[in-house]
N, C-alpha and C positions, 0 to 999 in steps of 0.2 A: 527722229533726227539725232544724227552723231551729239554730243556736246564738245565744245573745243576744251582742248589738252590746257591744265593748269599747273604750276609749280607744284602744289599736292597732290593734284592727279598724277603727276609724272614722279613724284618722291614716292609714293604707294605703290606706283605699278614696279618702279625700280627695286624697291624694300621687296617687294614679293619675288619680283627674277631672283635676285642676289642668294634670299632665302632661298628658292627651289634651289640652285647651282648650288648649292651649299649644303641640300638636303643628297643631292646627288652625288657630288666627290667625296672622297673617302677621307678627306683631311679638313683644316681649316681653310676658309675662301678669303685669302687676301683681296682686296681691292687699294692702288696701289693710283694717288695723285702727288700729278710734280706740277711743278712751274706756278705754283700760287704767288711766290714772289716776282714772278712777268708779268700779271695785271700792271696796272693802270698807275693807279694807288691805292695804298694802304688799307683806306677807304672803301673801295669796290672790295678785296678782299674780305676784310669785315661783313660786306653786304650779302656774296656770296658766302657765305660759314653759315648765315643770320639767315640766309632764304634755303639752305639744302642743309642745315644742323640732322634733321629727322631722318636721315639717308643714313647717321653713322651709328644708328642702334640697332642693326637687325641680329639677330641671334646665329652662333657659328659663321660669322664675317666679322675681318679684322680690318680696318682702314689705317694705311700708312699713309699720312700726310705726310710731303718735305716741301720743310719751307725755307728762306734762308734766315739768317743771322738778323739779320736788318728786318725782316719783317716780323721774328720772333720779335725781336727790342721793341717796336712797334705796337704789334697786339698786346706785349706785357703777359707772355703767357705764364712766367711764375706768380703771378700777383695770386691772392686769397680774399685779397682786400675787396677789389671790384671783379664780380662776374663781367666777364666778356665772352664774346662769340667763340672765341678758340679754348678758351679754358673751360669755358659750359659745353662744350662739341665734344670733349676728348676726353676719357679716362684717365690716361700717361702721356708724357710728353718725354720723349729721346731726345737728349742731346748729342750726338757725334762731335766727341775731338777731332781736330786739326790732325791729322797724319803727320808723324815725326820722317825722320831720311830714312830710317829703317822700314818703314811701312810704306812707303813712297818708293822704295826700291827694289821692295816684293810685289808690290802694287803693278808695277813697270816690267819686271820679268816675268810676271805671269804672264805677262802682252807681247815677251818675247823681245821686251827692250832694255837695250843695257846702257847704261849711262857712266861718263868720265864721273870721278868724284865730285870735281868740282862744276861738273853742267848738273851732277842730279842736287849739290847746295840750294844752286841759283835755282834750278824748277820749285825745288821744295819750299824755298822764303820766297819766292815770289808766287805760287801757287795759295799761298798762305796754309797750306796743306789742303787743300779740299781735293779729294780724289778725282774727280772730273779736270778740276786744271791741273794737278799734275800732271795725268795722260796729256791734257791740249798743251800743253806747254813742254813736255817731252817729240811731242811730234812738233814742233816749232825748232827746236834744237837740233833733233837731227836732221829734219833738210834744211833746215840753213848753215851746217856744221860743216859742211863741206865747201861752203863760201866763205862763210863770217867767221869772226872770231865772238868768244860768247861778249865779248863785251857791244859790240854792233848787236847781237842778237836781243841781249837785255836791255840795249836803248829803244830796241825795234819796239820787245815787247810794251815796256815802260811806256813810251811815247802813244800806243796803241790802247792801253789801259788806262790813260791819264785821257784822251779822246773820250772813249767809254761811260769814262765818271762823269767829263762835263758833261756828257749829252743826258744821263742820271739824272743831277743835279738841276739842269735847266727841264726836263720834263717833271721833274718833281716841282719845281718851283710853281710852274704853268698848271698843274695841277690842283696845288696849294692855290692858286690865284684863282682858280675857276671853280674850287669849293667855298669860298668865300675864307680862305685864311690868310695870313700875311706871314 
């Protein structure tokens, strides 16, 4: 009889693929996770690091975590002081700067997008620099550029990222209530 699949039967059969694909190409095997800061909460991330940590040691495999800002602050991944999940998981931890207007403007013509000076300011402080809202917030500006004036378009935005954080804020709260914290 078969035996059912377990988190360590599944981190070992993983650990050995990753190894062979890595025995086979000619370079190093990146393996390459986003979106850890979309769970749930905080919480579940931790839990996940803590149940699949043994997945990020195989040999000739490089794991790029990204995670955000907010859930770096969270895990505490400079800390020395307490081991935790992400600081016991990881060799190095990268931090990426905020893209300044100059980086934000090469970012954008590589895409074949050209910005007024003062629409690619507004992308750039209100992107906060992170390369992904740049771009979203580039393409926000030029089709409404033709309608709005930027200041309709940065109330649009504003008004649409201030929605965003409440609803953050109240799932985090609901979260917080249903782990037992106040």
């Amino acid at each position: 009889t078969e035996r059912p699949s377990t988190i360590s039967s599944l981190m070992h059969d993983f650990r050995e693929f990753v190894e062979e694909v890595s025995d086979v190409l000619a370079g190093p095997t990146v393996v390459a996770i986003d979106e850890l800061d979309k769970m749930g909460s905080p919480n579940d991330v931790a839990k996940l690091l803590r149940d699949v940590k043994g997945i990020f040691d195989v040999r000739g495999v490089h794991f790029f975590v990204s995670i955000s800002d907010e859930a770096a602050a969270f895990l505490d991944l400079g800390s020395i002081i307490q081991r935790n999940e992400f600081n016991s998981s990881f060799y190095q931890v990268l931090r990426m700067p905020p893209l300044n207007m100059e980086e934000c403007q090469d970012l954008l013509s590589r895409r074949g997008v050209a910005l007024k000076d003062s629409d690619l300011k507004a992308v750039v402080v209100m992107s906060g620099g992170i390369p992904r809202e740049c771009i979203r917030l580039a393409d926000i500006v030029i089709e409404a550029s033709q309608t709005s004036s930027l200041e309709i378009i940065a109330d649009s935005v504003i008004r649409r990222e201030l929605i965003a954080l409440e609803q953050d804020i109240y799932r985090h709260s609901s979260n917080s209530e249903n782990d037992g914290a106040i």
